[in-house]
HTML snippet that shows the backbone in 3Dmol.js (N, CA, C, O; Angstrom):
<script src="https://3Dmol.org/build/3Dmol-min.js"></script>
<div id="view" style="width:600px;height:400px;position:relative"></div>
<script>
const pdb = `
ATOM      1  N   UNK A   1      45.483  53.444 -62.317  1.00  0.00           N
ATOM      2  CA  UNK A   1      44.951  54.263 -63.394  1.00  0.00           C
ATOM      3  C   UNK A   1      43.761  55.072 -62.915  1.00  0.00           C
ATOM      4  O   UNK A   1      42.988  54.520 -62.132  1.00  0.00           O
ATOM      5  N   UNK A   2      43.487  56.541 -63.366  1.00  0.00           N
ATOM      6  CA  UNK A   2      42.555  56.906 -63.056  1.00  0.00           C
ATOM      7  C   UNK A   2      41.468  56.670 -64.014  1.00  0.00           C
ATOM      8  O   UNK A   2      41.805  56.217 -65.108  1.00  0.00           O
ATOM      9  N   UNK A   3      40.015  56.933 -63.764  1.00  0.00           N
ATOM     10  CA  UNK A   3      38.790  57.032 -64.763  1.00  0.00           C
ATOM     11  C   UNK A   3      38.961  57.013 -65.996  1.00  0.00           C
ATOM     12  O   UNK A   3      38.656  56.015 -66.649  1.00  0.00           O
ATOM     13  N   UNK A   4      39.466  58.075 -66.540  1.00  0.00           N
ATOM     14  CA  UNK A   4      39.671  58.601 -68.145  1.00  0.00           C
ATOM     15  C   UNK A   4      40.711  57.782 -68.400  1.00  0.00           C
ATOM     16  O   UNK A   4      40.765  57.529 -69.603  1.00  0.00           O
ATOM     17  N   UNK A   5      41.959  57.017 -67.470  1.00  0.00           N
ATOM     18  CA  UNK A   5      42.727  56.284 -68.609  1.00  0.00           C
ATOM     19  C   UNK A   5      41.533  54.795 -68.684  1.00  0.00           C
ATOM     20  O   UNK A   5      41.149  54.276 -69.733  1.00  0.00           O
ATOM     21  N   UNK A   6      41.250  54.483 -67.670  1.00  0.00           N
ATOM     22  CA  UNK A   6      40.369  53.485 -67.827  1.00  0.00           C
ATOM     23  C   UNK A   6      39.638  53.313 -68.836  1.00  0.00           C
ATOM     24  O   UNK A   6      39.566  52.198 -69.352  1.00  0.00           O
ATOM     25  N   UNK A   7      38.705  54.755 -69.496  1.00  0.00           N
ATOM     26  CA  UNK A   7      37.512  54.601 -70.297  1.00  0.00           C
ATOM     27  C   UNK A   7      38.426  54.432 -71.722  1.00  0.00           C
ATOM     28  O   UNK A   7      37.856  53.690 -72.521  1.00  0.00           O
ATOM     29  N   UNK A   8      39.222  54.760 -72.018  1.00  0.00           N
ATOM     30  CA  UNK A   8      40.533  54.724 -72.871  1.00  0.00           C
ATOM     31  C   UNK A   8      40.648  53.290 -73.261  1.00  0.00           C
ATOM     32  O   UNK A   8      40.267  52.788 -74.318  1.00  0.00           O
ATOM     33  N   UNK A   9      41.472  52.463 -71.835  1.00  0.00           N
ATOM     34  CA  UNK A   9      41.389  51.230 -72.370  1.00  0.00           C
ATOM     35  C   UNK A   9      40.430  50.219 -72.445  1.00  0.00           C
ATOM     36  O   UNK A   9      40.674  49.207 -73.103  1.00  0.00           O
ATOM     37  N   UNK A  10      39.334  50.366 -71.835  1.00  0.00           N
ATOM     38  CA  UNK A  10      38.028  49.642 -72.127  1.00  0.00           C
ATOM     39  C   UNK A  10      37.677  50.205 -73.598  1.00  0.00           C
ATOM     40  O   UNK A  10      37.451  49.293 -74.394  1.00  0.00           O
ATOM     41  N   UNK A  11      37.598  51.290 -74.045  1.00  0.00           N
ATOM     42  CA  UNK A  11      36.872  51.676 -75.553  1.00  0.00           C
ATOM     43  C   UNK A  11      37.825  51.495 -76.604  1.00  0.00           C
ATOM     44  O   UNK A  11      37.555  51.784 -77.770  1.00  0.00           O
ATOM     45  N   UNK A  12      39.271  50.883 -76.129  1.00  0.00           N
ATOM     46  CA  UNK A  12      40.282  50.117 -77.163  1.00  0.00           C
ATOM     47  C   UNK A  12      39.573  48.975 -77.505  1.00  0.00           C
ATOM     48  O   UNK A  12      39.153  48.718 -78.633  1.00  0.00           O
ATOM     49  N   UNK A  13      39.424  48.165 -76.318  1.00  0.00           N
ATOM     50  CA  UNK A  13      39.679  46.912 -76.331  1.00  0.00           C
ATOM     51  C   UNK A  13      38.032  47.021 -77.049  1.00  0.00           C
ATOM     52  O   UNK A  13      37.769  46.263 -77.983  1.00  0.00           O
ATOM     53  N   UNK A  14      37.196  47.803 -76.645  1.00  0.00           N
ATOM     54  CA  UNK A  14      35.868  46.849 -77.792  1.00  0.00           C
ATOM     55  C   UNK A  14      35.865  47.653 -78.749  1.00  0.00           C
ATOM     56  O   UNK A  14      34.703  47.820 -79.119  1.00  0.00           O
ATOM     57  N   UNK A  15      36.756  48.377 -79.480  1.00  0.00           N
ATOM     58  CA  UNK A  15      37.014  48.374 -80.823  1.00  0.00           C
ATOM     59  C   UNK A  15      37.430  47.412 -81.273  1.00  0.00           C
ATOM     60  O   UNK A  15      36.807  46.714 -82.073  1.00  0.00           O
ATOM     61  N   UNK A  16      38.696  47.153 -80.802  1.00  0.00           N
ATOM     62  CA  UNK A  16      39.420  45.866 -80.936  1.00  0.00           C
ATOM     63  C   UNK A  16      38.813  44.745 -81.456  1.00  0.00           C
ATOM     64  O   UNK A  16      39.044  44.237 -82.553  1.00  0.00           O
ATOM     65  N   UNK A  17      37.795  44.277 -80.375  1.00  0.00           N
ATOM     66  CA  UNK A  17      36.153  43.332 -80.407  1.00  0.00           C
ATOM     67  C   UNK A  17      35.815  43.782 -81.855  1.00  0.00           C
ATOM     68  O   UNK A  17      36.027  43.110 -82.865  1.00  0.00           O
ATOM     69  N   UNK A  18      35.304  44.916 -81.811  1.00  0.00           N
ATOM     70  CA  UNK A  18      34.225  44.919 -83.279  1.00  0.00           C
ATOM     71  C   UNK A  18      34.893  44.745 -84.320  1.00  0.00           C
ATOM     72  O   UNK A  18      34.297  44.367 -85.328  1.00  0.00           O
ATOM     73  N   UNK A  19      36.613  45.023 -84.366  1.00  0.00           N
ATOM     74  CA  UNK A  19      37.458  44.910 -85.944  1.00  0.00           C
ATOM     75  C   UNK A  19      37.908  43.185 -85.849  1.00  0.00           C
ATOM     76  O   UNK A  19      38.609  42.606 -86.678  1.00  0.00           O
ATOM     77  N   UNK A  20      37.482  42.758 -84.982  1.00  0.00           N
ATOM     78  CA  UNK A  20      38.008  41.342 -84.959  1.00  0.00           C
ATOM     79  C   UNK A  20      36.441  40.295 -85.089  1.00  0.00           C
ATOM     80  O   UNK A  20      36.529  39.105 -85.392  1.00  0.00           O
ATOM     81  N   UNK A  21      35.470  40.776 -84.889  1.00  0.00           N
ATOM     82  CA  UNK A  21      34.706  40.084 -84.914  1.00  0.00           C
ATOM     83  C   UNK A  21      33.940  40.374 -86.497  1.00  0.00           C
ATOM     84  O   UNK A  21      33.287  39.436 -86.955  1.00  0.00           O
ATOM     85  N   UNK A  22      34.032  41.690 -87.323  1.00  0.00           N
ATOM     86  CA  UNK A  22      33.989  42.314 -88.719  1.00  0.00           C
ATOM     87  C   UNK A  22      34.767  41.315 -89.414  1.00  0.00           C
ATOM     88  O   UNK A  22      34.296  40.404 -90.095  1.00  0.00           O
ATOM     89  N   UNK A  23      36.104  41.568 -89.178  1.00  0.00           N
ATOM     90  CA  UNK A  23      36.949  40.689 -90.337  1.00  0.00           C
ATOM     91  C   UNK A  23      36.969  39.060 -89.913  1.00  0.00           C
ATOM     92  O   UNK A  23      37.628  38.236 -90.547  1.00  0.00           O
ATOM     93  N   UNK A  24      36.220  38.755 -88.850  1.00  0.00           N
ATOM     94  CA  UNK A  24      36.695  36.900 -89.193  1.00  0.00           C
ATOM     95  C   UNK A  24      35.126  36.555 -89.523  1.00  0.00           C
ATOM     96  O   UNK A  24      34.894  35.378 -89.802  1.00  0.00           O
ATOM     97  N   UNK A  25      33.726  37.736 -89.513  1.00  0.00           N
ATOM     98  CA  UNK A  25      32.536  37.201 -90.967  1.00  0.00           C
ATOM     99  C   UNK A  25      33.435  37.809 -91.918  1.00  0.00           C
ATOM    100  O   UNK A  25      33.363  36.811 -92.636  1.00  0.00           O
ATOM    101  N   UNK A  26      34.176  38.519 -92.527  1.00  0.00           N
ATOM    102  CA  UNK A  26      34.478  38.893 -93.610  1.00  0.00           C
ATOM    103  C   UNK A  26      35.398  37.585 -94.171  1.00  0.00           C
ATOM    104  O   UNK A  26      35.073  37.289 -95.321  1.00  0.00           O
ATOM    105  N   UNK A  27      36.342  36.841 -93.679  1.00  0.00           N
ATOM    106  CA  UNK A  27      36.619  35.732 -93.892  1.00  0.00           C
ATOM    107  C   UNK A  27      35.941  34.588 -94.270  1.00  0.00           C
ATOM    108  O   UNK A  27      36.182  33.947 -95.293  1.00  0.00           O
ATOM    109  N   UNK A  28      35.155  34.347 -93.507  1.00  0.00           N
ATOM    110  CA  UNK A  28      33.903  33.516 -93.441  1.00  0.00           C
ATOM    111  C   UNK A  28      33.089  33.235 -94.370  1.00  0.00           C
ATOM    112  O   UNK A  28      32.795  32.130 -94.826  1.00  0.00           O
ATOM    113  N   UNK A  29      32.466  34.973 -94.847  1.00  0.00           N
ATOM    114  CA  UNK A  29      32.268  34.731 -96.193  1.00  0.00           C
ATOM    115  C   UNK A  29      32.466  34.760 -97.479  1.00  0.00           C
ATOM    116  O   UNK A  29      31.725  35.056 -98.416  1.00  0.00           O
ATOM    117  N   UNK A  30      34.109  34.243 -97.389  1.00  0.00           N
ATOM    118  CA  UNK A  30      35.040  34.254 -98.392  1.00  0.00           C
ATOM    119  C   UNK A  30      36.008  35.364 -98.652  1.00  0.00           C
ATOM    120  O   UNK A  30      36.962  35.209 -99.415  1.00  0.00           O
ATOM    121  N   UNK A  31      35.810  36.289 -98.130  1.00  0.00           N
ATOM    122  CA  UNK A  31      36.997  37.331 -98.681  1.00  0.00           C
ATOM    123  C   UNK A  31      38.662  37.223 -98.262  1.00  0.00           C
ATOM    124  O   UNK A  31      39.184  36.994 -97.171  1.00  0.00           O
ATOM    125  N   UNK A  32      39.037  37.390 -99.109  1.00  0.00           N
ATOM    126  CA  UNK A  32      40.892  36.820 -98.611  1.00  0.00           C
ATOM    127  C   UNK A  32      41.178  37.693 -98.176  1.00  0.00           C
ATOM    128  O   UNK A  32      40.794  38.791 -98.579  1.00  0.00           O
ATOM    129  N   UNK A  33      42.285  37.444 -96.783  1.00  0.00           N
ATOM    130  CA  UNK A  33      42.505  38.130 -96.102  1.00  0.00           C
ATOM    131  C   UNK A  33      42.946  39.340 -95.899  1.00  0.00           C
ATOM    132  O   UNK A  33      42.899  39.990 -94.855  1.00  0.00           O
ATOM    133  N   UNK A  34      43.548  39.748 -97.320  1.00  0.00           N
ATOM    134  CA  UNK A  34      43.945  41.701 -97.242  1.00  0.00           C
ATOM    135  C   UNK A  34      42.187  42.249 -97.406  1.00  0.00           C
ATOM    136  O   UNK A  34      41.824  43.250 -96.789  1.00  0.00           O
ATOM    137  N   UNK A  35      41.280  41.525 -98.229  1.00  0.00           N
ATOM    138  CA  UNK A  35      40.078  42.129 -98.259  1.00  0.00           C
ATOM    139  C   UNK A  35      39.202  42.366 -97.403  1.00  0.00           C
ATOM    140  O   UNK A  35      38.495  43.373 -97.363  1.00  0.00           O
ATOM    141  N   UNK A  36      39.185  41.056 -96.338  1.00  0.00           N
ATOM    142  CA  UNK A  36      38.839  41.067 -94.562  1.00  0.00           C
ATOM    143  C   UNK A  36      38.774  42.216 -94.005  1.00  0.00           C
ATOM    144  O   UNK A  36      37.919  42.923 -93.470  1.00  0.00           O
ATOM    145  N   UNK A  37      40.404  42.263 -94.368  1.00  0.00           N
ATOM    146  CA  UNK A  37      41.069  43.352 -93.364  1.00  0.00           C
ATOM    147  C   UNK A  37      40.632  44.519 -93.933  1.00  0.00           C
ATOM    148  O   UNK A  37      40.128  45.310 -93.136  1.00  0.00           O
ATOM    149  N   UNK A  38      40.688  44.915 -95.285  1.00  0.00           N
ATOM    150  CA  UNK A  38      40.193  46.642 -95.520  1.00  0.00           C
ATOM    151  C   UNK A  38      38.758  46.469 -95.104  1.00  0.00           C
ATOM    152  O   UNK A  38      38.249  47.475 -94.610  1.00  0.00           O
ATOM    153  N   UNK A  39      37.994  45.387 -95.204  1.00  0.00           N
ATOM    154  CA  UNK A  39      36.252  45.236 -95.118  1.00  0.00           C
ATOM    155  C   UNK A  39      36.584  46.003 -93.137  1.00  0.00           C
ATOM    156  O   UNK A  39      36.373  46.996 -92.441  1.00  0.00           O
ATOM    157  N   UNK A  40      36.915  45.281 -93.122  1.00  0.00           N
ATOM    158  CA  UNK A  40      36.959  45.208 -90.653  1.00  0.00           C
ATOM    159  C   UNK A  40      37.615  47.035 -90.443  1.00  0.00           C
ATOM    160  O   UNK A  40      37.134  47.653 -89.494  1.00  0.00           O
ATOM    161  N   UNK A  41      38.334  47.539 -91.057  1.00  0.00           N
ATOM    162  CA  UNK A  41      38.604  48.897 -91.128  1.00  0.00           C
ATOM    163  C   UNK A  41      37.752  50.082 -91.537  1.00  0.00           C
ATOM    164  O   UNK A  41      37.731  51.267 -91.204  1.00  0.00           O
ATOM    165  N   UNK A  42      36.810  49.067 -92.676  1.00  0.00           N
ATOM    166  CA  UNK A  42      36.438  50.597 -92.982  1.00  0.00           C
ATOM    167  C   UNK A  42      34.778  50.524 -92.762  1.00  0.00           C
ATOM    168  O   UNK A  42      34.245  49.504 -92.326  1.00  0.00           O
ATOM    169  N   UNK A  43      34.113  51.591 -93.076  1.00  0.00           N
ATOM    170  CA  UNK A  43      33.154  52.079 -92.536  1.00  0.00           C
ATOM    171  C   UNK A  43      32.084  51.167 -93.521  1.00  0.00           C
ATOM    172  O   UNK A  43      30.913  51.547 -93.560  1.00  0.00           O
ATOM    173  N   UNK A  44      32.404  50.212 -94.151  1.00  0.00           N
ATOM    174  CA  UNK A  44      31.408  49.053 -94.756  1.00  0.00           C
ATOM    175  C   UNK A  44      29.866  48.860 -94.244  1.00  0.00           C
ATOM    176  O   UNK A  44      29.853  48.100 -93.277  1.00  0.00           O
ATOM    177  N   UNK A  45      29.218  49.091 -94.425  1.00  0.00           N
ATOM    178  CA  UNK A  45      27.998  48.105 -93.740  1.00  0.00           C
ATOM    179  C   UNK A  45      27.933  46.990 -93.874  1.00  0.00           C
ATOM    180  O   UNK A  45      27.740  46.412 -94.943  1.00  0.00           O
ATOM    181  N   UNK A  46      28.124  46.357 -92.514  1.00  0.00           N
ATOM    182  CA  UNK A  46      27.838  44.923 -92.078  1.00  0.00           C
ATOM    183  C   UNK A  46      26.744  44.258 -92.797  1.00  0.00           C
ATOM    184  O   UNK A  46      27.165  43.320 -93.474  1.00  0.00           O
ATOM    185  N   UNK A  47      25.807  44.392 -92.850  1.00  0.00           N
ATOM    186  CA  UNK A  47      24.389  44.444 -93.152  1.00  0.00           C
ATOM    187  C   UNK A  47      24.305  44.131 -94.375  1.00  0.00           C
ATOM    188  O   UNK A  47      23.261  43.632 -94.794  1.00  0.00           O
ATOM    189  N   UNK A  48      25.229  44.324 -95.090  1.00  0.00           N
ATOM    190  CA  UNK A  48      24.875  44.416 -96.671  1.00  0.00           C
ATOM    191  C   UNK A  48      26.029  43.496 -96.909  1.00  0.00           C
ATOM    192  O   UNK A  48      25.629  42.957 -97.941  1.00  0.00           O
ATOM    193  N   UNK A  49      27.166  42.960 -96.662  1.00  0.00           N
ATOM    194  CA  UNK A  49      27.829  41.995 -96.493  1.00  0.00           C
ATOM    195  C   UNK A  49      26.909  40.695 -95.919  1.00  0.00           C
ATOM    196  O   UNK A  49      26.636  39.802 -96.721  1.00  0.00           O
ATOM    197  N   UNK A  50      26.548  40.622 -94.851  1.00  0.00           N
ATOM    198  CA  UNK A  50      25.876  39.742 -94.848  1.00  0.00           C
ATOM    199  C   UNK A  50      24.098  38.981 -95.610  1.00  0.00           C
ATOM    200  O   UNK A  50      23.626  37.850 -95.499  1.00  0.00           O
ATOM    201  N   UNK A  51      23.590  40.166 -96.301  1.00  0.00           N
ATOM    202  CA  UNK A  51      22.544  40.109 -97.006  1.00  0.00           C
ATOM    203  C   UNK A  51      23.175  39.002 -98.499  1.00  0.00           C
ATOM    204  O   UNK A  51      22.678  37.962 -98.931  1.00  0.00           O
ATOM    205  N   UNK A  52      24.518  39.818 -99.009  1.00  0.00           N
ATOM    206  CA  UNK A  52      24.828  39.512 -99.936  1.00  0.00           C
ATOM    207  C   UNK A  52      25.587  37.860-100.023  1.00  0.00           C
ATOM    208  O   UNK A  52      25.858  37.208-101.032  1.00  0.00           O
ATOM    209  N   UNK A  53      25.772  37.539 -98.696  1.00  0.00           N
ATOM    210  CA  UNK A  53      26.344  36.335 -98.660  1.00  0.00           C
ATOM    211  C   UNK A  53      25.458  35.217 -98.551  1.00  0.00           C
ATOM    212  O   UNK A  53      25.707  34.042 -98.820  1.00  0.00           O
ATOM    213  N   UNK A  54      23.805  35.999 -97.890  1.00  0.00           N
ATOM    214  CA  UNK A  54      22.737  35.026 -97.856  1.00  0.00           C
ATOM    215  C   UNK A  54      21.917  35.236 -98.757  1.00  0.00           C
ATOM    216  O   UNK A  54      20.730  35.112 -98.455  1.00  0.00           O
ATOM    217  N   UNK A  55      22.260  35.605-100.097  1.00  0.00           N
ATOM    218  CA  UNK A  55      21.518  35.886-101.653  1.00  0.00           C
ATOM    219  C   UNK A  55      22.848  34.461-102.335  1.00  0.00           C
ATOM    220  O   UNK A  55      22.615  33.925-103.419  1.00  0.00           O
ATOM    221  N   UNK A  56      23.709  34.192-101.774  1.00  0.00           N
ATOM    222  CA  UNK A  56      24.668  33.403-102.638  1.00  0.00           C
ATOM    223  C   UNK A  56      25.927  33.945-103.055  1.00  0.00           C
ATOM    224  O   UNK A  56      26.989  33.391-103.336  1.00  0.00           O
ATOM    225  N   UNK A  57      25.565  35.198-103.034  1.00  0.00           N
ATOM    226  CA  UNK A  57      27.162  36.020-103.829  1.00  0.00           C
ATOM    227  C   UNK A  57      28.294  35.778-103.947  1.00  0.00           C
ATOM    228  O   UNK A  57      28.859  36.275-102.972  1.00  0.00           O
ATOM    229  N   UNK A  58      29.183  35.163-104.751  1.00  0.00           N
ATOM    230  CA  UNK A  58      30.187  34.580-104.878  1.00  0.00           C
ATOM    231  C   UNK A  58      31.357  35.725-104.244  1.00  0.00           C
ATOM    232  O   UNK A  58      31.411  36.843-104.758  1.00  0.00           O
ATOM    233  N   UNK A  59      32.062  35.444-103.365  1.00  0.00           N
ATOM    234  CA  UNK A  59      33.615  36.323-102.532  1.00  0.00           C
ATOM    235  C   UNK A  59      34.031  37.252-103.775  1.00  0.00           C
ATOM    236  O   UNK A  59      34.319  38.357-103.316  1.00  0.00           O
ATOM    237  N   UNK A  60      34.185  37.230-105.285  1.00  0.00           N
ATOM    238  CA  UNK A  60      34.972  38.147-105.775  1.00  0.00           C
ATOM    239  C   UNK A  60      34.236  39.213-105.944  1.00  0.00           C
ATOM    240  O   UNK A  60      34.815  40.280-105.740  1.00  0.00           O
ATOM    241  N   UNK A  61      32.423  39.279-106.454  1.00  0.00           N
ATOM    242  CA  UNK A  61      31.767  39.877-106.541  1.00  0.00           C
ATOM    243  C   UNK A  61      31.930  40.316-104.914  1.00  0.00           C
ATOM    244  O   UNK A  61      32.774  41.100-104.479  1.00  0.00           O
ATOM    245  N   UNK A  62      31.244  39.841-104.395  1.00  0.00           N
ATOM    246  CA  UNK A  62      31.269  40.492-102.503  1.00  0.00           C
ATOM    247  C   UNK A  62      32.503  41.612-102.178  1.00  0.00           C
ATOM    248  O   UNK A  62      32.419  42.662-101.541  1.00  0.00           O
ATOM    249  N   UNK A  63      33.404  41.148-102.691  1.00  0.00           N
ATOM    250  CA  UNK A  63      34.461  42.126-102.557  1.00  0.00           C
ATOM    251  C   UNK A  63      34.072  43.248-103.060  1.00  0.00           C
ATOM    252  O   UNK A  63      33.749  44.133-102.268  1.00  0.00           O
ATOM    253  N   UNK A  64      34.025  43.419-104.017  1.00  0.00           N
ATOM    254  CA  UNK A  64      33.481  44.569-105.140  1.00  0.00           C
ATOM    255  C   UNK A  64      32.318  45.174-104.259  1.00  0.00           C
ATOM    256  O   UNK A  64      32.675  46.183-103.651  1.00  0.00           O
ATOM    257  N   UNK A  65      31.117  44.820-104.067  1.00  0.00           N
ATOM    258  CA  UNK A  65      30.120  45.654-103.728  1.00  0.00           C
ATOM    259  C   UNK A  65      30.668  45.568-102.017  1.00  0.00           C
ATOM    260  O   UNK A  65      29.779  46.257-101.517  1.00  0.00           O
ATOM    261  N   UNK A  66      31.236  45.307-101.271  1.00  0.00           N
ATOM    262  CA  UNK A  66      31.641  45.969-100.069  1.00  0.00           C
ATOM    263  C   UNK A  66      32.674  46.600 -99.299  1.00  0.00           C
ATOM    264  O   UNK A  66      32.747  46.959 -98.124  1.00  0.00           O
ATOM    265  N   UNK A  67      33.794  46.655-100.714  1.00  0.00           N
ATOM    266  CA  UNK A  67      34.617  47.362-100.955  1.00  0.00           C
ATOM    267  C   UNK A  67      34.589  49.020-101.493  1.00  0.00           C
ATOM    268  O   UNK A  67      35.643  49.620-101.701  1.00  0.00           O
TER     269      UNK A  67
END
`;
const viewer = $3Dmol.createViewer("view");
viewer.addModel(pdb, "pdb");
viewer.setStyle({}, {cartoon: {color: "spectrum"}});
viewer.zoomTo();
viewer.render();
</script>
């Protein structure tokens, strides 16, 4: 492979990393798994998922405000 396919599959694979390491806290802190999965896709802030899980926020509410 040359350079550019290289930088290709290295900047897959730690996307890959960040949508896999997004949706299994999104699991974690309760969201069922189709909700994980739209949370790890979309442009969510992390940050505010995890604020809200260390205030107590119950998973259905959490869904809602990081959805």
């Amino acid at each position: 492979m040359g350079k550019a396919e290289d930088l290709v599959v290295e900047g897959w694979a730690e996307q890959d990393e960040v949508l896999r390491r997004r949706y299994e806290e999104a699991l974690a802190a309760g969201l069922r798994d189709v909700d994980a999965h739209t949370f790890a896709t979309s442009g969510s802030d992390i940050g505010e998922l995890r604020r809200a899980v260390k205030k107590g926020c119950p998973p259905k509410l959490l869904a809602r405000i990081v959805l």
